[in-house]
N, C-alpha and C positions, 0 to 999 in steps of 0.2 A: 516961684513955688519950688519945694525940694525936692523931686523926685528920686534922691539917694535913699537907702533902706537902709537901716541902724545893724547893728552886729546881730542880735537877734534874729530879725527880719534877713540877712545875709543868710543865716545859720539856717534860717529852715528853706530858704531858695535851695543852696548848696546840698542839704540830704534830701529834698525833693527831685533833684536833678540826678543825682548818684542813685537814687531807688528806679528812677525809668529809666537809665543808663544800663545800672548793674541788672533789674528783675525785672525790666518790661519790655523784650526783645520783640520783636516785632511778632515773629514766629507761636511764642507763649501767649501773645494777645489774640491771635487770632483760633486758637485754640481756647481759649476763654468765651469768646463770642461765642461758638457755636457749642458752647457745654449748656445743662439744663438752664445751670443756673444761672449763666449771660457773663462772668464776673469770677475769679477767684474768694474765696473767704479763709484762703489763708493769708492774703494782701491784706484785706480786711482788718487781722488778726494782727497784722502791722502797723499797718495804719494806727490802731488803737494803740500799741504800743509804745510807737513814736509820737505818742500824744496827738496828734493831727485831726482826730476825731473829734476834741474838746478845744482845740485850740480857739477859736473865735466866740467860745462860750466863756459867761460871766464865772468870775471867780466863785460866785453864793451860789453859782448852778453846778457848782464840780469842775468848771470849765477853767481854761489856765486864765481868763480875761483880755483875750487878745478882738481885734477887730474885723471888719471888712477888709483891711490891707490885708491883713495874714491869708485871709482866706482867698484874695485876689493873688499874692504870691505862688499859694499852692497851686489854685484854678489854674494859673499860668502855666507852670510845669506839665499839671494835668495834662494840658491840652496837645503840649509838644511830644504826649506820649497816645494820646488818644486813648485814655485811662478808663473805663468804662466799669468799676466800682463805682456805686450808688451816693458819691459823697455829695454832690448838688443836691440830690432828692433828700438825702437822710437828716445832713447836719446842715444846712445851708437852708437850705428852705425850711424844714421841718423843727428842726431842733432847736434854729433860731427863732420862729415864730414862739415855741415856747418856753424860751429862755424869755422873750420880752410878754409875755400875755397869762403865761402859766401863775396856777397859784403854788405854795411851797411845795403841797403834797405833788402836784402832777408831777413839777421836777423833779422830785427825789423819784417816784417811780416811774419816770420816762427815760430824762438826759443822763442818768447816773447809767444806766446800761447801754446807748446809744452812745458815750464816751469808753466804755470798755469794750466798745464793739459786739455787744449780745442782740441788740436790737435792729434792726431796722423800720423804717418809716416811709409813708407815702401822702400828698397831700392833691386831694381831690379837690378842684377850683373850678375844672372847665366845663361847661356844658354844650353841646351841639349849637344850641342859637347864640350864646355868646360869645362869639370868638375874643375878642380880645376885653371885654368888659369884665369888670370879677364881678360886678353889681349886678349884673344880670343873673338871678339864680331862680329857678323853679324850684328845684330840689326844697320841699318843706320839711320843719320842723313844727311838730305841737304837742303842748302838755299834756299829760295823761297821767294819773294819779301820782304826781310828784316826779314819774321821767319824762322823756319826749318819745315822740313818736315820729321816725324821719321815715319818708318817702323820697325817689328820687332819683337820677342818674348821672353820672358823672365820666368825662370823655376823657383819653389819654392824661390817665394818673400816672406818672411815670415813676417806678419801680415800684408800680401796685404788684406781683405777684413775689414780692422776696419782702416784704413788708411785714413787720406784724401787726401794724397799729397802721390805721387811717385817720387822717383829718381830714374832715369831711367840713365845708360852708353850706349853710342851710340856713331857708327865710324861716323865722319867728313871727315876723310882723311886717311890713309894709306892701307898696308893691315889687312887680317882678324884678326892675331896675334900679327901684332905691337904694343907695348907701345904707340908711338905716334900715335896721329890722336885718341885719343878717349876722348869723349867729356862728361861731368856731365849734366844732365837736370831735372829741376823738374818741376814735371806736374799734373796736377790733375785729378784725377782720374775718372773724369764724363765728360772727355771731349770726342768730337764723333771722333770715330773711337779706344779708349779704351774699351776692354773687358777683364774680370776677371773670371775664370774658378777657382773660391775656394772651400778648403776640406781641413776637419781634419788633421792632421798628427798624427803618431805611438803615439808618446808622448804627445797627449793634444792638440796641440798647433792649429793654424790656418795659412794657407798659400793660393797662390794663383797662377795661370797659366795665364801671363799678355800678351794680341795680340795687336800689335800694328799697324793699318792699315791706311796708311796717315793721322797720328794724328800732324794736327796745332796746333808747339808751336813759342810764342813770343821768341824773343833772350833775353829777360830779365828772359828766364827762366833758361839759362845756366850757368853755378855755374865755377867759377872760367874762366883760360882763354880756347878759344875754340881748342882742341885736346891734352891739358897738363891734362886730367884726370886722369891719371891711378894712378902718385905718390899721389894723395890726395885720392883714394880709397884704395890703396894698403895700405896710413898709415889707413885709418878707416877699414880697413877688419882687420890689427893687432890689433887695438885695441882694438876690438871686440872681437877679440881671446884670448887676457888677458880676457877678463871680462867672456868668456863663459866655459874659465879653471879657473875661478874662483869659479861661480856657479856648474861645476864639482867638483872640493875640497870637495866643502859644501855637495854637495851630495852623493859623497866617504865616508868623515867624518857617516854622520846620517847610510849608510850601512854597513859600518861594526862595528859599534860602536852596532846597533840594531839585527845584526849577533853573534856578544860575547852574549848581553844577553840574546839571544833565545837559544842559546845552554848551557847555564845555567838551562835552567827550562827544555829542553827538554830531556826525557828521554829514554832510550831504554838498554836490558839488563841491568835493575833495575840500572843503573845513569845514570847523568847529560853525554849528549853526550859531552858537554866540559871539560869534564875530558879523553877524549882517546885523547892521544898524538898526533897523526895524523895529527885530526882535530885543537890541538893547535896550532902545525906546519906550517896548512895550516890559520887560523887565525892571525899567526904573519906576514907573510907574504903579507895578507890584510894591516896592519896597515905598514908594511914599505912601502908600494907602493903609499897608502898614502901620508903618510911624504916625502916622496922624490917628490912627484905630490906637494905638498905645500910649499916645499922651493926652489923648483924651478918658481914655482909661484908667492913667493917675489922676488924673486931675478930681473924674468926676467922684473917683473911691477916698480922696481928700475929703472931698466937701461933703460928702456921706458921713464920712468918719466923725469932722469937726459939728455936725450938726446945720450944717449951711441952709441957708431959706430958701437957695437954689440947688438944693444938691436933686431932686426930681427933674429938672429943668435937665441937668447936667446927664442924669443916665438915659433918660429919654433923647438926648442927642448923641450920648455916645452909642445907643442899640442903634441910632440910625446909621452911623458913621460904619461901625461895626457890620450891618447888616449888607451895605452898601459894599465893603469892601473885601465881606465874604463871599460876594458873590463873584467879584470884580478877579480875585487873586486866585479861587479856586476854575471859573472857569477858563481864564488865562492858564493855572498847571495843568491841566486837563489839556488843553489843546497843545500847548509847548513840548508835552510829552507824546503827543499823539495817540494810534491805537491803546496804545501801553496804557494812557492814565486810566481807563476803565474798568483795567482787569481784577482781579480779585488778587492775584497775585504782588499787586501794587501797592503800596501805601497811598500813592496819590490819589486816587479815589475815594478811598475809606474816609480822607481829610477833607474832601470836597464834600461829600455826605453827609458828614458830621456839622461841616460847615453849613450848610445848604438848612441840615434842620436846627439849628441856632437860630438862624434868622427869623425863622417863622415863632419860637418858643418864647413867652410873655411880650409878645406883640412883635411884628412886621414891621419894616420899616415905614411903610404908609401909616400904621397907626402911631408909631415915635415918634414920628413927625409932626404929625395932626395935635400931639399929646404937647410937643415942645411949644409947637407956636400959642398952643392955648393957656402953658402956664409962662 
């Protein structure tokens, strides 16, 4: 299999890597976090610029027609920056569900402003008893003189308060757990009888607690046809899952790479603590958990790409591997660095955080697992 990346693909590695380089000092991100809005929106304003916004959107959606790889390249970069702009939540999850399920009109008046950077999006899936199941939904939908009528609540929407537009999953028909009968809606988010109950999350980021109490929506707001929902979330939760083991890589990469050289300069019993064997030991083993978290990370964003009959098979083992080795290489820098990896003044922390809520986000590694052996 090739894992080399074509001129193209080189080209947006290399201005991804030069924008967290040159604008995402460590200093300026941490100032970001703690502003209203979680996030720069003059980045943003870049982002859409340097097309990145559109980039894994179809050509007939405005999009330049690029794939899951591009969007795995960026995620990658992302992560070694700890980039905390909405781009998972907005174009990844959201904007690809409707690229693939939308009809003409949604795209033109959705992705066309979510590629220029004027919009943002949020996609409501989870609810309290379902942890990792999407089929599992209470939240109803029923018709009422030609709209629906949705009732409902929905758990850590993540980047519900910067959002304008929610997509919301709501049953039409069957029962609580079935596949069928569950329906796509997008809706916005100022309509009456929406309420948002938003707060910080562990790592940075911004989410939100979505009530939904006989909120009138038009039927032109239901995305695709009405109770065939689940296979058009189920592929944007995967492929979302690509792109958020992706930004883990990058973030694995910058810790333990930042781990070698701290134990190079630090000293105890008059040397470098990276000279007792132990700690080499336990350092090599960072870096294989690593590599095997990143080639299985090409691989399984190949067989996504190419349409493979195993490509589900393949990101469910890589969230495990990933999940596995998030855990394995942040608590390793954490304790290599000692008191120091905790503080707020550290990067190392922030990257064990981030890591830590990865693992749990479209399923734990006990569920990827459970998910692998059964397909």
């Amino acid at each position: 299999m090739d894992f080399n990346f074509n001129e193209e693909q080189t080209l947006i590695q290399s201005q991804v890597a030069q924008f967290i380089q040159r604008d995402y000092e460590w200093e300026k991100r941490q100032v970001l976090v703690a502003s209203d809005l979680g996030f720069s929106s003059e980045n943003w304003k870049t982002f859409a610029e340097l097309g990145w916004l559109g980039i894994s959107l179809s050509e007939k959606s405005g999009g330049f027609g690029g794939s899951a790889l591009e969007s795995m390249i960026i995620m990658e970069e992302f992560g070694k920056g700890l980039v905390v702009e909405p781009f998972l939540e907005t174009v990844i999850l959201c904007a690809g569900l409707i690229d693939s399920c939308g009809n003409e009109e949604q795209k033109a008046d959705l992705l066309g402003p979510v590629i220029s950077g004027e919009m943002h999006l949020a996609l409501g899936f989870t609810e309290p008893q379902s942890r990792f199941n999407l089929a599992d939904v209470t939240t109803e939908a029923k018709k009422k003189n030609g709209d629906y009528l949705v009732s409902g609540f929905k758990s850590v929407v993540m980047n519900g308060p910067n959002a304008d537009k929610l997509i919301i999953s709501a049953r039409t028909s069957g029962k609580q757990d079935d596949k069928e009968g569950i329906s796509l809606f997008v809706i916005d988010k100022n309509l009456e009888g929406v309420s948002l109950r938003n707060y910080p999350t562990v790592d940075g980021r911004r989410a939100s607690e979505v009530t939904l109490e006989n909120v009138i929506i038009p039927s032109s707001s239901l995305l695709s046809e009405e109770g065939k929902g689940y296979q058009h979330l189920e592929g944007a939760i995967d492929g979302a899952t690509l792109a958020i083991c992706a930004e883990a890589v990058g973030a694995m990469e910058v810790l333990y790479k930042t781990t070698v050289e701290y134990t190079k300069t630090r000293e105890q019993f008059g040397q470098a603590i990276g000279k007792f064997q132990v700690l080499q030991h336990r350092m090599v083993d960072m870096f294989m958990e690593y590599e095997q978290s990143k080639s299985l990370l090409y691989m399984a964003t190949i067989k996504n790409v190419e349409g493979s009959k195993d490509a589900k098979k393949a990101i469910s083992g890589l969230k495990y591997q990933v999940g596995k080795a998030a855990k394995f290489i942040g608590q390793q820098s954490v304790q290599l660095h000692g008191g120091m990896g905790v503080t707020e003044e550290l990067n190392v922390g922030h990257f064990f955080k981030r890591l830590t809520t990865i693992i749990t986000i479209f399923g734990n590694t006990d569920y990827h697992l459970k998910r692998y052996s059964q397909l």
